[in-house]
C-alpha positions as CSV (number, residue, x, y, z in Angstrom):
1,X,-3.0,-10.2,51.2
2,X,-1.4,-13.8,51.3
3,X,1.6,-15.0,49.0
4,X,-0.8,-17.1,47.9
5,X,-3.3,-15.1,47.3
6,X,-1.2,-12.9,45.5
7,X,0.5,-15.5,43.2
8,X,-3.0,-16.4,42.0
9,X,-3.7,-13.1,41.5
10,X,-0.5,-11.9,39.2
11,X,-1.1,-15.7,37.6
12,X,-5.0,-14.6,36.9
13,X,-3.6,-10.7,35.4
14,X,-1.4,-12.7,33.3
15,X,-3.8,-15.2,32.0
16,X,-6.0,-12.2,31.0
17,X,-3.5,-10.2,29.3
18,X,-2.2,-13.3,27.4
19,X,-5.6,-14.1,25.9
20,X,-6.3,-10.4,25.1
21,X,-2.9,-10.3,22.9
22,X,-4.2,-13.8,21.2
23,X,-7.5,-12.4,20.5
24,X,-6.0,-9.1,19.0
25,X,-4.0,-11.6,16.5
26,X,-6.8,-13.6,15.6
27,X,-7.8,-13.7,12.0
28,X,-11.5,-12.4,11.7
29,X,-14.1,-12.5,9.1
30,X,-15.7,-8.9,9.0
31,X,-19.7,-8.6,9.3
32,X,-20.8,-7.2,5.8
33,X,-24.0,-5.1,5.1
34,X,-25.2,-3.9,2.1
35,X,-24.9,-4.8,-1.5
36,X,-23.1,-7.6,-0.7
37,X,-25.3,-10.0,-2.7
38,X,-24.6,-11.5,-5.4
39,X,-20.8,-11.0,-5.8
40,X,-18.4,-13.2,-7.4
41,X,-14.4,-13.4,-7.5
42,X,-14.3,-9.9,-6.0
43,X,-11.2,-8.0,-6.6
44,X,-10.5,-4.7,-4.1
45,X,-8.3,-2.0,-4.4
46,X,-8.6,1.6,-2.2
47,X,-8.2,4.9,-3.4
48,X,-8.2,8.0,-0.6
49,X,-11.0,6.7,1.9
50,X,-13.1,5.0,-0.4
51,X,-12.6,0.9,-1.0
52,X,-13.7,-0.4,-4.3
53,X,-14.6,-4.0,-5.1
54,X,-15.1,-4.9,-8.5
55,X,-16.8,-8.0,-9.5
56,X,-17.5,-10.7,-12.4
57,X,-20.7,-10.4,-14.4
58,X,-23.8,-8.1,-13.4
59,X,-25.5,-6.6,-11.0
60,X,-28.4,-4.3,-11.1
61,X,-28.3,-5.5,-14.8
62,X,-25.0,-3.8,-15.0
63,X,-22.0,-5.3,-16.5
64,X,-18.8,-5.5,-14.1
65,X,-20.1,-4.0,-11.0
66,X,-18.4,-1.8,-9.1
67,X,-19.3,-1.5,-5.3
68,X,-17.6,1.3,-2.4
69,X,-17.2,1.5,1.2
70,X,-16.0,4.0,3.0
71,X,-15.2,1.3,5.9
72,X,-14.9,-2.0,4.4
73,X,-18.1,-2.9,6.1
74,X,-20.9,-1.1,4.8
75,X,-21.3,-1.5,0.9
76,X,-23.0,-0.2,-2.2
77,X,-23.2,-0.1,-5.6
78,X,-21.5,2.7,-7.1
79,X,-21.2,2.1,-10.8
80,X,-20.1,-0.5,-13.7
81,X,-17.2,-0.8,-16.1
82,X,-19.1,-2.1,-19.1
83,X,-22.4,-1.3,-20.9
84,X,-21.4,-4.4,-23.2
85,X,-18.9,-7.1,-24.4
86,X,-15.9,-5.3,-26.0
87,X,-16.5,-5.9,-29.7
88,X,-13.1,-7.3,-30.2
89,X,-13.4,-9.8,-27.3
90,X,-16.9,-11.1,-29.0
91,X,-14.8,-11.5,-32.0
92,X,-12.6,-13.5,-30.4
93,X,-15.6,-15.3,-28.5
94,X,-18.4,-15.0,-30.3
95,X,-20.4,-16.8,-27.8
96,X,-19.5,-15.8,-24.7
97,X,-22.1,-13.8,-22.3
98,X,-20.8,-11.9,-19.6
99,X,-17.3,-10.7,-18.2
100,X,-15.5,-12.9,-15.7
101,X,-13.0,-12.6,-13.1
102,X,-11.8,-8.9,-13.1
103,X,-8.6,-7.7,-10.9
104,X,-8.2,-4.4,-10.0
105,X,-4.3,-2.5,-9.4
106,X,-2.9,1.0,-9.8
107,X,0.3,1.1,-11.7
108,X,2.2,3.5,-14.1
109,X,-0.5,6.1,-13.0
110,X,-3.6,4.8,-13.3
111,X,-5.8,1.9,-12.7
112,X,-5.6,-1.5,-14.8
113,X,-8.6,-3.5,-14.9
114,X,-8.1,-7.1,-16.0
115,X,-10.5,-9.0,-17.1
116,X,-11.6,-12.3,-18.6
117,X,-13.8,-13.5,-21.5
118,X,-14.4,-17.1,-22.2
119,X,-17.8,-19.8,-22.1
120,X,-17.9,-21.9,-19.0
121,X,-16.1,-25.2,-19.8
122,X,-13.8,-23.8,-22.4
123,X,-10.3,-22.5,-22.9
124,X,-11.0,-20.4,-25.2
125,X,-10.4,-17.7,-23.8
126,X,-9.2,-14.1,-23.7
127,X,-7.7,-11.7,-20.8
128,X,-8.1,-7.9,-21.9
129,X,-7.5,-4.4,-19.9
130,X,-9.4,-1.2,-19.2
131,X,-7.7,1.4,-17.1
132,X,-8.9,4.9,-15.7
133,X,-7.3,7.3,-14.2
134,X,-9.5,7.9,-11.0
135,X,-12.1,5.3,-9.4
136,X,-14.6,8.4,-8.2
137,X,-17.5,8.5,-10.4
138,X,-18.0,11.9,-9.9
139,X,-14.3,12.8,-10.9
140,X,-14.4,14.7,-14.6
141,X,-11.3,12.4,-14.9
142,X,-13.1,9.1,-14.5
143,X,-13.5,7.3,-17.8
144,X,-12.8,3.5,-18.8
145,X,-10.5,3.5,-21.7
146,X,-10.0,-0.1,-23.0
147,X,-6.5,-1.2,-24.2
148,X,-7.9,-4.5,-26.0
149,X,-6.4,-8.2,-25.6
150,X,-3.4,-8.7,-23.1
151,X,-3.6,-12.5,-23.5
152,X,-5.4,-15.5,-25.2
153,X,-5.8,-19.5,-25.5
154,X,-7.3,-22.2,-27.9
155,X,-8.5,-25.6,-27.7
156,X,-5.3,-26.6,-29.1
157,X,-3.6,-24.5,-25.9
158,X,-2.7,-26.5,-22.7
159,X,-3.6,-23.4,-20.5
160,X,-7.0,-21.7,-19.8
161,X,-6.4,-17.8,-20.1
162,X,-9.0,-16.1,-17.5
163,X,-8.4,-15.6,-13.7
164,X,-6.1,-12.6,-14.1
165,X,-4.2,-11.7,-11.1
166,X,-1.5,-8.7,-11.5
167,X,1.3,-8.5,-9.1
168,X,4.5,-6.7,-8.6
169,X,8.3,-8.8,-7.5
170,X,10.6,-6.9,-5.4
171,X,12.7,-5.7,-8.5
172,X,9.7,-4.1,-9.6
173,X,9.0,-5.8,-12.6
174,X,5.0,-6.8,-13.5
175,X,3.8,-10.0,-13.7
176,X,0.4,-11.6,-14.6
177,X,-0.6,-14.6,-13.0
178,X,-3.7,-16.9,-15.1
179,X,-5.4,-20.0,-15.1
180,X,-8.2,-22.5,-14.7
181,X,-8.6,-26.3,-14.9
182,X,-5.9,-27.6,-18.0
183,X,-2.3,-26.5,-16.8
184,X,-3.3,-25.1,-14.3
185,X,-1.7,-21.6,-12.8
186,X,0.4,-20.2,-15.2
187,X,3.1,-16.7,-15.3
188,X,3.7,-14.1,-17.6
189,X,6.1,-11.2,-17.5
190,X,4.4,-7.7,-18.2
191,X,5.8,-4.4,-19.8
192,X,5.3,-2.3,-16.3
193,X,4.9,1.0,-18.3
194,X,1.9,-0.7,-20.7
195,X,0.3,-3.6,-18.9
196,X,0.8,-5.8,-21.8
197,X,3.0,-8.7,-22.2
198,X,6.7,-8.4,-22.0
199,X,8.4,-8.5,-25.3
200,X,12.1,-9.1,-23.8
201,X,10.5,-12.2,-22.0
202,X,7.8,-14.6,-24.0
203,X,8.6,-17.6,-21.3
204,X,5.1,-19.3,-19.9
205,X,5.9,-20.2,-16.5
206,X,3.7,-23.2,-14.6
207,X,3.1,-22.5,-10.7
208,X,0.7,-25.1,-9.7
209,X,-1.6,-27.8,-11.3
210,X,-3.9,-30.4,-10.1
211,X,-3.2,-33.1,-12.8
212,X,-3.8,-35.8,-12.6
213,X,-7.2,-35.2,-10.5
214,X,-10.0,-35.4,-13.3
215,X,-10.8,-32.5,-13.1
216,X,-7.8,-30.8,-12.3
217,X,-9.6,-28.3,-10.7
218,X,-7.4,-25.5,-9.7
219,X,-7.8,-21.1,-11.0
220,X,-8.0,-17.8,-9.2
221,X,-4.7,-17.1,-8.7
222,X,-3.4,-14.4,-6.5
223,X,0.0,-13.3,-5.8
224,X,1.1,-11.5,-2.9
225,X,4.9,-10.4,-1.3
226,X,5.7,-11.1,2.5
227,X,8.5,-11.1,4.3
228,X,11.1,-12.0,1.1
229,X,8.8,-14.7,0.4
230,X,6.1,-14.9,-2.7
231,X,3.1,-16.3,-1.3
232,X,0.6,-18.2,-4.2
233,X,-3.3,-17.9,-3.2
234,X,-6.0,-20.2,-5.2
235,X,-9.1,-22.1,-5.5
236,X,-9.1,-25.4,-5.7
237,X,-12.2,-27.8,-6.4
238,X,-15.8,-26.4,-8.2
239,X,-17.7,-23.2,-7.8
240,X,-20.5,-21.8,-9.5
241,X,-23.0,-24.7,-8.3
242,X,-24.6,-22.6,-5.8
243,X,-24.5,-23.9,-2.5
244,X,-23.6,-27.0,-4.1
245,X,-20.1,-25.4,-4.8
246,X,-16.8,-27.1,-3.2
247,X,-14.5,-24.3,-3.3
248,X,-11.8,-23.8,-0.8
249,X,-8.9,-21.4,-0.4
250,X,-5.2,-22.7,-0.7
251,X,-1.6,-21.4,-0.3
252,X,1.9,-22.2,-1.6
253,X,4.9,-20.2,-1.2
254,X,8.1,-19.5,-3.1
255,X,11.8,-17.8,-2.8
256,X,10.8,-16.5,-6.3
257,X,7.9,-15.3,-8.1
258,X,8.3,-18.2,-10.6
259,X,8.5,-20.7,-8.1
260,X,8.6,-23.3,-7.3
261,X,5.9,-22.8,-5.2
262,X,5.7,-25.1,-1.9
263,X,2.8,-26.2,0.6
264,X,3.5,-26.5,4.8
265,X,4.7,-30.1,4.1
266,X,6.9,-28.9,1.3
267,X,4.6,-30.8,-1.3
268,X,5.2,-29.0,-5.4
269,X,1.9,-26.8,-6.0
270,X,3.3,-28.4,-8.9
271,X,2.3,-31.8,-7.9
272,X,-1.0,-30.8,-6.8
273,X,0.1,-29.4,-3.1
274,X,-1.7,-26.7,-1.3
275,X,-2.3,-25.9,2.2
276,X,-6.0,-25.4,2.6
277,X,-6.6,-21.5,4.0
278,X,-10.3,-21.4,4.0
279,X,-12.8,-24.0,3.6
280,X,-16.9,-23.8,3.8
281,X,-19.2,-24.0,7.0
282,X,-22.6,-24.9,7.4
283,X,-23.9,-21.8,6.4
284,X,-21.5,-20.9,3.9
285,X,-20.4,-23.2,1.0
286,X,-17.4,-23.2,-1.6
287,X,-15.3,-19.5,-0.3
288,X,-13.1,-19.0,-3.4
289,X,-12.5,-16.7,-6.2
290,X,-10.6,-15.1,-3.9
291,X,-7.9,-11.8,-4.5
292,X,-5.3,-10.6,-1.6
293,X,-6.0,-7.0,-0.9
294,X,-2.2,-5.4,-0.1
295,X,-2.4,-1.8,2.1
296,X,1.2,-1.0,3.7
297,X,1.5,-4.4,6.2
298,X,-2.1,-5.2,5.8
299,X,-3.5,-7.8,3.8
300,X,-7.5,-9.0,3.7
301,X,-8.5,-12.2,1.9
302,X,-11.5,-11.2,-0.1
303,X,-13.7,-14.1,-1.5
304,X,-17.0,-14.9,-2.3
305,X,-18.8,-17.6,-0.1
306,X,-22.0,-19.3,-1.3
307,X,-25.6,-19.0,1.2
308,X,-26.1,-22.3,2.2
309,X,-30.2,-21.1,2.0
310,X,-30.3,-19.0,-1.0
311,X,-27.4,-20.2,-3.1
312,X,-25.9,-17.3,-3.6
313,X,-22.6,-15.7,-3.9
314,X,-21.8,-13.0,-1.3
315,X,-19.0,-10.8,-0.7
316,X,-16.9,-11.9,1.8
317,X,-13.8,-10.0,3.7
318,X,-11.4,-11.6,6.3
319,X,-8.3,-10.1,8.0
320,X,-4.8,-12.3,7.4
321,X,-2.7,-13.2,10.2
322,X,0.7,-14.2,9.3
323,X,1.9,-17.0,11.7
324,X,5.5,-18.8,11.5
325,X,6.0,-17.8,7.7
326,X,2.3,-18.7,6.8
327,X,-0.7,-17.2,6.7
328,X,-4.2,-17.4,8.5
329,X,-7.6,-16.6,7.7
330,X,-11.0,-16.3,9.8
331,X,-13.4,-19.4,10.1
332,X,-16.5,-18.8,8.4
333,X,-19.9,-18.7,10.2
């Protein structure tokens, strides 16, 4: 074989191993089968080999759904939280119809379910919490205990209290992240060992608002820990319009879970910044409602993307890269 010959080949062995590596770091949305359809601001947590998404609303005429996988790919419905509104949330909101927005995380030992109850357009609102000690249905342990209100707003409040999004700093101290449209994204410190708010600290901190966009449309938050950094996910712009929706998925990061919370170009989350994570495709409109699913040094982005056809909301799963300090989602079909 010639020199040249075999510089071109080494140069050829090298070209293919180099895009092998970049396609093993490429951020990929996974192919989902099953009862994926319809879903909305999923929240996922896993317990043994089982994953378990939990979403707002009904399915199968069941309130707050609750699908497993034993795979992340194929799906089914497994069960619901609610049978009906908690009577002390209707008291609270005597109009409202369904549950929205739940977020699922094991703490303390056992599983808190956040959840929201409001009417669309309105911040008045309340964020409650059910917890179980198991998620397997066939456990004799598995039973939904609810522990009543966590958090609340009024009309005369300048915060909207649904979109729960529970999260733990490295100090280990619980926090609650809320919000939609007013104020924006807002922060409360939790009492770890109940869930509820923190008595020894009542402070309301702001992370991110849209103002003055009318509307300042910004919710969904979700918190998540990398490399000493605190990384702020959200939803900016409309959903719930079918495949009319305009959701997309930003990201803001922080030195401290309070913030303040920075885009790539350094503009305040504050001051309406955000670096756009996911946007829609042709065939799928408005991903948003989004949680961060945390497993050791794997994190998924799980959303809800609309059908550009039916208008619905379908469960939707992509893997995270983390590039220079920032993370990367898969492109949408």
């Amino acid at each position: 074989m010639s020199v040249k010959a075999l510089i071109l080949l080494v140069a050829l062995c090298f070209a293919a191993v180099s895009s092998l590596s970049q396609s093993k770091t490429q951020p990929t949305v996974l192919s989902l089968q099953g009862d994926i359809t319809p879903v909305h601001d999923p929240t996922m947590i896993r317990q043994a080999q089982t994953y378990y998404v939990f979403a707002t609303n009904r399915f199968n005429g069941k309130l707050l759904p609750m699908f497993c996988s034993p795979d992340l790919k194929q799906w089914k419905f497994c069960g619901n939280v609610f049978e009906s509104i908690p009577d002390w949330a209707l008291k609270e909101i005597p109009d409202a119809r369904g549950i929205w927005a739940p977020d699922i995380s094991y703490s303390n030992g056992e599983y808190r379910l956040y959840y929201s109850v409001s009417t669309f357009g309105s911040n008045h609102s309340v964020i409650g919490l059910i917890t179980n000690k198991t998620l397997q249905v066939d456990s004799p342990d598995y039973k939904w205990i609810d522990q009543g209100i966590v958090i609340g707003s009024t009309k005369s409040d300048d915060y909207n209290a649904i979109d729960p999004g529970y999260f733990e700093d490295n100090e280990g101290n619980a926090w609650l992240a809320f919000g939609s449209f007013w104020g924006g994204i807002k922060l409360r410190r939790l009492d770890r060992r109940t869930g509820k708010l923190s008595q020894q600290d009542s402070n309301i901190y702001s992370l991110a608002s849209r103002r003055p966009l009318d509307p300042p449309a910004i919710e969904a938050p979700s918190i998540v820990r990398h490399e000493g950094k605190y990384y702020l996910f959200v939803s900016f712009d409309l959903c719930c319009r079918g495949k009319n929706s305009s959701y997309k998925i930003a990201v803001g990061r922080a030195d401290k879970v309070i913030g303040p919370y920075l885009d790539r170009e350094r503009k305040p989350m504050l001051g309406g910044g955000g670096t756009i994570l996911l946007a829609g495709s042709d065939m799928w409109h408005g991903p948003g409602g989004q949680s961060v699913f945390t497993d050791g040094s794997t994190n998924l982005l799980v959303f809800h993307s609309y059908n550009a056809v039916t208008g619905k909301a379908n469960l939707m799963i992509s893997t995270i890269v983390w590039e220079n300090g920032w993370p990367r989602a898969g492109i949408l079909p």
